[in-house]
C-alpha positions in Angstrom: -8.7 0.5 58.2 -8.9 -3.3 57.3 -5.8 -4.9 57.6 -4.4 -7.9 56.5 -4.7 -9.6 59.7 -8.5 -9.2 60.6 -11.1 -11.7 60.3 -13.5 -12.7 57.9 -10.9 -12.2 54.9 -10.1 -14.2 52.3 -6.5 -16.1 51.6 -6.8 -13.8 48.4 -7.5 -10.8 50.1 -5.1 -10.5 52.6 -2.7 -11.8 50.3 -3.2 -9.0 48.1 -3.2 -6.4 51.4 0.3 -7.4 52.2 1.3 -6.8 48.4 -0.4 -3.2 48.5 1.6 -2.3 52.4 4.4 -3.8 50.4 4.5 -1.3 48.0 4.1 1.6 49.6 6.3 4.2 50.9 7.1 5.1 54.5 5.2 7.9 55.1 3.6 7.5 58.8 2.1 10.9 58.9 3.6 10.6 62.8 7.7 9.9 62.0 9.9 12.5 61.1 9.4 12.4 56.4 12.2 14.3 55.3 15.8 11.4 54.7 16.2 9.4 58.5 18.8 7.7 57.1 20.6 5.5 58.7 17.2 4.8 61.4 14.6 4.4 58.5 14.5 3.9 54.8 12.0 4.9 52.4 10.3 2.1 51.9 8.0 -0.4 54.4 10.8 -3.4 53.9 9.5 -7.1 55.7 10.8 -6.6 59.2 12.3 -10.0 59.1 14.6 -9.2 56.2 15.2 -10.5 52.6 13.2 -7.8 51.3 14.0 -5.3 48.5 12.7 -2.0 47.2 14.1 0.6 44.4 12.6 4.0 44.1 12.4 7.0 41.5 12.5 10.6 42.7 12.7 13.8 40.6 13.3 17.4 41.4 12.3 21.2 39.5 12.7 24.1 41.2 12.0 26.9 38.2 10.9 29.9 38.3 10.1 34.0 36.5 12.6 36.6 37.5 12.6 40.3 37.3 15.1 42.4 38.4 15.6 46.0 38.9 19.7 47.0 39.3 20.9 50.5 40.9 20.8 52.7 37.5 18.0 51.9 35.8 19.0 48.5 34.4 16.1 46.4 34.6 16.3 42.3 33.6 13.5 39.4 33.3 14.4 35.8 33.1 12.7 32.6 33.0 15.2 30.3 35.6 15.9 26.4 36.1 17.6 26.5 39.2 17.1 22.8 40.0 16.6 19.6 38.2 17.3 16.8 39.1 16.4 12.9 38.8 17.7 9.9 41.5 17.0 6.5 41.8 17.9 4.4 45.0 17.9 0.8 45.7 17.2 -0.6 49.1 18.1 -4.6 49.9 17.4 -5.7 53.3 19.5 -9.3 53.4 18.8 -9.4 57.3 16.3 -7.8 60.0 19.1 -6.0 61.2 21.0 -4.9 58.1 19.6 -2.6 54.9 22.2 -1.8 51.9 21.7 -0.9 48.8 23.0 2.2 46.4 21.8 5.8 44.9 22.4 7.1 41.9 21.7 10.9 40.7 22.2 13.4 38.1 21.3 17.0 37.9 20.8 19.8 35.4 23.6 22.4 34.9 24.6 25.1 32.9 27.9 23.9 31.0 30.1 27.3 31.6 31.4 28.4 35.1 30.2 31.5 36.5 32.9 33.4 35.1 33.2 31.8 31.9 31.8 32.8 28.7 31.6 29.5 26.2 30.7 26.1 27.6 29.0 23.5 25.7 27.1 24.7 22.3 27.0 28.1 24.1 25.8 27.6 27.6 23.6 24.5 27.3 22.0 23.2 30.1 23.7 19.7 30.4 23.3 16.4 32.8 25.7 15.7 35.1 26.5 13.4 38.2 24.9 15.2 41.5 25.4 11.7 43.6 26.6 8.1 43.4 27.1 6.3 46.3 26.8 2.3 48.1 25.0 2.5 51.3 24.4 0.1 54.5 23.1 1.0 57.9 23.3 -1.8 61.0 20.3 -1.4 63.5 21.2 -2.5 67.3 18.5 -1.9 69.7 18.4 2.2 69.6 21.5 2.6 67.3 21.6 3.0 64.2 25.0 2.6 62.0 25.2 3.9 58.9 28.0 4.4 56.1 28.2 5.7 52.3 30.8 5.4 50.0 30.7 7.2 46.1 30.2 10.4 45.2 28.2 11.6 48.6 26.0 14.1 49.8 27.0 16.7 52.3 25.8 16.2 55.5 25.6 19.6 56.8 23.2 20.5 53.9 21.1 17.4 54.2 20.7 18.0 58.0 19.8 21.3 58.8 17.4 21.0 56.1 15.2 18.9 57.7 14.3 22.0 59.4 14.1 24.5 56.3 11.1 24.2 54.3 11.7 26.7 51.2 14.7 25.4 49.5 12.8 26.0 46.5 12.5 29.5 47.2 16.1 30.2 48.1 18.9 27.5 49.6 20.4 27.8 53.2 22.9 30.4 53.3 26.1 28.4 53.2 24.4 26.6 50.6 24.0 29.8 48.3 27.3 31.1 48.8 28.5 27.7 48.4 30.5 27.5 51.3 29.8 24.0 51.3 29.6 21.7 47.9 26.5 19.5 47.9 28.5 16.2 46.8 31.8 15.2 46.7 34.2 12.0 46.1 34.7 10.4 49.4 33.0 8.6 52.3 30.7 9.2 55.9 29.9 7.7 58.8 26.6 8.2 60.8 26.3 7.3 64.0 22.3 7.9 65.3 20.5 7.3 68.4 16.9 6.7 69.3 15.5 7.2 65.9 17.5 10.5 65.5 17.5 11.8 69.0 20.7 12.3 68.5 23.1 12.2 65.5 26.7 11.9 65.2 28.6 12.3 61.2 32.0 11.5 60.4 33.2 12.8 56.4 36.2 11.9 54.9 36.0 13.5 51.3 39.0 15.0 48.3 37.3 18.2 49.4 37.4 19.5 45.9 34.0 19.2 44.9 32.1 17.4 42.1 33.4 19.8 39.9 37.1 19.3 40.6 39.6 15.8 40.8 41.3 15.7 44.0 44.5 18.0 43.4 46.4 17.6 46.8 47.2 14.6 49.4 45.2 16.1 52.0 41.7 15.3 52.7 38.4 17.2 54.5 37.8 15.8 57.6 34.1 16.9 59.0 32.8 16.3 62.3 28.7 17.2 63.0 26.6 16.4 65.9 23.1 17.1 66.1 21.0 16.7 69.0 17.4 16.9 69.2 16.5 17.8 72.6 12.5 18.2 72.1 10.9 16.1 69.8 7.5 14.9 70.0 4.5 13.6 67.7 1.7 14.9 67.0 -1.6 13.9 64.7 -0.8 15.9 62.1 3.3 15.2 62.1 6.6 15.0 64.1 7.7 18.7 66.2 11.3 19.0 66.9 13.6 20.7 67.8 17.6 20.5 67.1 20.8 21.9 67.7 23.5 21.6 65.3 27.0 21.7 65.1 30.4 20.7 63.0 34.0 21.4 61.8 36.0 20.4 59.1 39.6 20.4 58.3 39.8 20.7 54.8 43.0 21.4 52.2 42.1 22.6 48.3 43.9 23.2 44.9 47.3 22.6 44.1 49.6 22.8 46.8 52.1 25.3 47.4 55.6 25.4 49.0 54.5 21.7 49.9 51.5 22.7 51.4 47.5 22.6 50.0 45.3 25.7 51.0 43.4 25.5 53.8 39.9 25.4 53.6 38.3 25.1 57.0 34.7 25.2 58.2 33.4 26.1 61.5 29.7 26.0 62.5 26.3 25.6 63.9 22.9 26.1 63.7 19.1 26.0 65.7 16.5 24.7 63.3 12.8 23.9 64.3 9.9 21.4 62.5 6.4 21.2 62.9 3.4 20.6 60.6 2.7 24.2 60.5 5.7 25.8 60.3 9.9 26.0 60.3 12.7 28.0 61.3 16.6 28.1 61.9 19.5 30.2 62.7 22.7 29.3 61.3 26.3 30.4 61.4 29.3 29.4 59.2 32.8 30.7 58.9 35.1 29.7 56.0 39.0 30.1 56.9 40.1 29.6 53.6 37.4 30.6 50.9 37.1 31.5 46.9 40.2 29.4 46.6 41.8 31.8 48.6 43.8 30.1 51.8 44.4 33.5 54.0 40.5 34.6 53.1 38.4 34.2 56.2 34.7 35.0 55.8 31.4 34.2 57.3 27.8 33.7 57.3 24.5 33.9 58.8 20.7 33.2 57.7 18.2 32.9 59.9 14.7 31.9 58.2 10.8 31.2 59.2 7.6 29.5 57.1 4.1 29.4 57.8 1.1 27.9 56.7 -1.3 31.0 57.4 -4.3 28.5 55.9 -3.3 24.9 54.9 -2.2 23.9 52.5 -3.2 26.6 50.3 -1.5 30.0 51.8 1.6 30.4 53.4 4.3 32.3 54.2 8.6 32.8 54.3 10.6 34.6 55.5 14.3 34.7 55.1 17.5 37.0 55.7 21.0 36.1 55.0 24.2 38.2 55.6 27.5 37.4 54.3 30.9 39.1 55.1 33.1 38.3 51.8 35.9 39.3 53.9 36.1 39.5 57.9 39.1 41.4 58.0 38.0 44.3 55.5 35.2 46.6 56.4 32.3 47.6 53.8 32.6 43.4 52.6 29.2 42.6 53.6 26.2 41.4 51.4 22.7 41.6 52.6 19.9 39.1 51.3 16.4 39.5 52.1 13.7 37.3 51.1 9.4 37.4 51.5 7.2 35.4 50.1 3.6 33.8 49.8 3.5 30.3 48.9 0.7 27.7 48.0 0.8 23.6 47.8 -1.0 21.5 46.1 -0.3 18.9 48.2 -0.3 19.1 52.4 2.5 18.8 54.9 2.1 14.7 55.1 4.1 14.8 51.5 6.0 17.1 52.3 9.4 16.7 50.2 8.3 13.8 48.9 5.0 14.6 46.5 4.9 18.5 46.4 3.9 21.2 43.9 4.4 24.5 45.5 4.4 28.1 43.9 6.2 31.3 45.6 5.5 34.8 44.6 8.1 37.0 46.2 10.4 39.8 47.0 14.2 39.4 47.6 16.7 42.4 47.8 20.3 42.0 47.5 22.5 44.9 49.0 25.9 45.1 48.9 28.7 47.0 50.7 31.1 49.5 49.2 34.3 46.8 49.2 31.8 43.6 48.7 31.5 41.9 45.2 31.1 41.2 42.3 32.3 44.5 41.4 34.1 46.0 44.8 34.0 49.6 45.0 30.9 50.3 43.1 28.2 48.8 45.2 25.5 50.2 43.2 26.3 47.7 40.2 25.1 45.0 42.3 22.6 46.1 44.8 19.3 44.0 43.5 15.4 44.9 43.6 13.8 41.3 42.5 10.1 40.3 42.0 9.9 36.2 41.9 7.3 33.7 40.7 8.5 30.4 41.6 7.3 26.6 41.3 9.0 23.6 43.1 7.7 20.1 41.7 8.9 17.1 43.9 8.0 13.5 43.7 9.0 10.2 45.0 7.4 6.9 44.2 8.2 3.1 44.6 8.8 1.3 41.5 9.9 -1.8 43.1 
């Protein structure tokens, strides 16, 4: 490939190289692609600083249901499960210092779970997914990151740097939302040898983006990932990574001076490759459902394939939940299969993606589990899926 550098080119020319390499995005097929943040940002930014870039993502995962219920009762639905839109700006002042802020809203349906009448019905409606001010410090190895706003949660955007078919299905703590994706507050990343290791610090209201902060206490999260084999290859980075965290959290409104307690305790084993992906991970709530005394847990273990790249491959997921640890006959079994096909390859991957799913998922639950405990059979779900993910990013800056 000519660069702008080699000989026999024009002023012209390899001014208007620099202004193409300028432009593009930061996809060495050989660096990890998914978010490095703090080590890397999106963009190619001029090493020596005073540089400045501002890009435009978008999200759709939507899909075709149908579903066949214990009794007969059989249901088909077309599904948005995700949309979203973000926009980030990235301002490199000095060679060691990038800054900038994020801004993101997402598609929603206007009434709670429970709740019959939201906004002209149910509408889907736009909200605020994530806001937040950014700056990372680069020293050497180290990388120093920090976030203030509305920010993402860390667990979520870590371990899915190893899970490949969010579009399919979320993580498991992500599905029983034992974890909320954003939430008012700030973190601290500490990382190490372009992500050998990673260390992240949350301070948050621990209420959510849904909920103001009702209580004086705040969730305190601790997360260390360590990536003891990582190496590159042609084609893309391999690693491998071992995860773990805790957070002391408080929600709702307190009572007899105290919040409720809403703890997290867990870890996880998640694998990358150009070919394929898999994880194990484990999460227990004490304090769950706005319930303090509830303890319940988690696990999902999950494992894609490209069986003939890009164009066939395949999932696998399983998660199992216990609503209640203490109670026998809480537990909820999910089981996922599915054959998938990209249009584009793994060097885009969640970046510039269009992916369809067509699939299998059983949910089983036991005779004390909900949403309705004691009648099992109300719930236990046969479902046939036809999915498409969209994903793009691009540099408008």
């Amino acid at each position: 490939m000519t660069t702008a550098s080699e000989p026999g080119l024009t002023v012209g020319e390899r001014a208007a190289l620099r202004r193409a390499a300028r432009r593009e995005l930061l996809l060495d097929p050989g660096e990890v692609l998914q978010n490095q943040w703090p080590s890397a940002p999106y963009c190619n930014l001029d090493p020596k600083g005073k540089d400045v870039c501002m890009t435009l993502d978008s999200e759709v995962f939507t899909g075709f249901r149908h579903s066949a219920l214990a009794g007969g009762r059989k249901l088909s639905e077309f599904a948005l499960d995700r949309g979203e839109l973000g926009t980030q700006l990235w301002w490199r002042p000095h060679w060691r210092v990038d800054t900038g802020v994020a801004l993101r809203v997402e598609a929603v349906r206007s009434a709670g779970p429970q709740s019959l009448i939201g906004v002209d019905g149910n509408s889907l409606i736009l909200r605020l997914a994530q806001a937040y001010g950014h700056a990372a410090v680069h020293l050497g190895p180290i990388d120093i990151g920090a976030r203030f706003g509305q920010v993402p949660e860390r667990w979520i955007e870590q371990l899915e740097k190893g899970y490949d078919t969010r579009g399919a299905d979320p993580l498991a703590s992500d599905r029983v939302v034992m974890f909320d994706r954003a939430d008012l507050g700030a973190t601290l990343t500490l990382s190490g040898w372009k992500g050998r290791f990673d260390v992240d610090a949350s301070f948050t209201n621990g209420e959510g983006r849904a909920q103001l902060e009702l209580n004086q206490g705040k969730n305190t999260t601790l997360i260390a990932t360590v990536r003891p084999w990582r190496t590159r290859h042609a084609r893309g980075p391999i690693a491998l990574a071992v995860h773990g965290m805790y957070r002391d959290g408080s929600y709702g409104v307190p009572v007899a001076g105290s919040p409720g307690r809403n703890h997290r305790a867990g870890a996880a084993l998640t694998f990358q490759s150009p070919w394929a992906f898999a994880g194990i991970e484990y999460v227990r709530a004490f304090g769950f459902n706005v319930r303090p005394d509830l303890v319940s847990d988690v696990i999902g273990a999950w494992a894609s394939a490209y069986a003939y790249q890009p164009w066939v491959g395949l999932m696998a997921k399983y998660d199992h939940v216990r609503q209640d640890v203490a109670t026998a006959g809480t537990q909820v079994h999910v089981v996922s299969a599915a054959l998938f096909s990209d249009v584009f390859g793994y060097s885009f991957r969640n970046r510039r993606r269009v992916r369809l799913y067509a699939g299998y998922q059983y949910e089983g639950y036991g005779p004390d589990a909900g949403p309705v405990p004691g009648a099992p059979e109300a719930a236990n779900t046969h479902r046939f899926m036809l999915q498409l993910t969209a994903q793009g990013l691009f540099r408008v800056l």
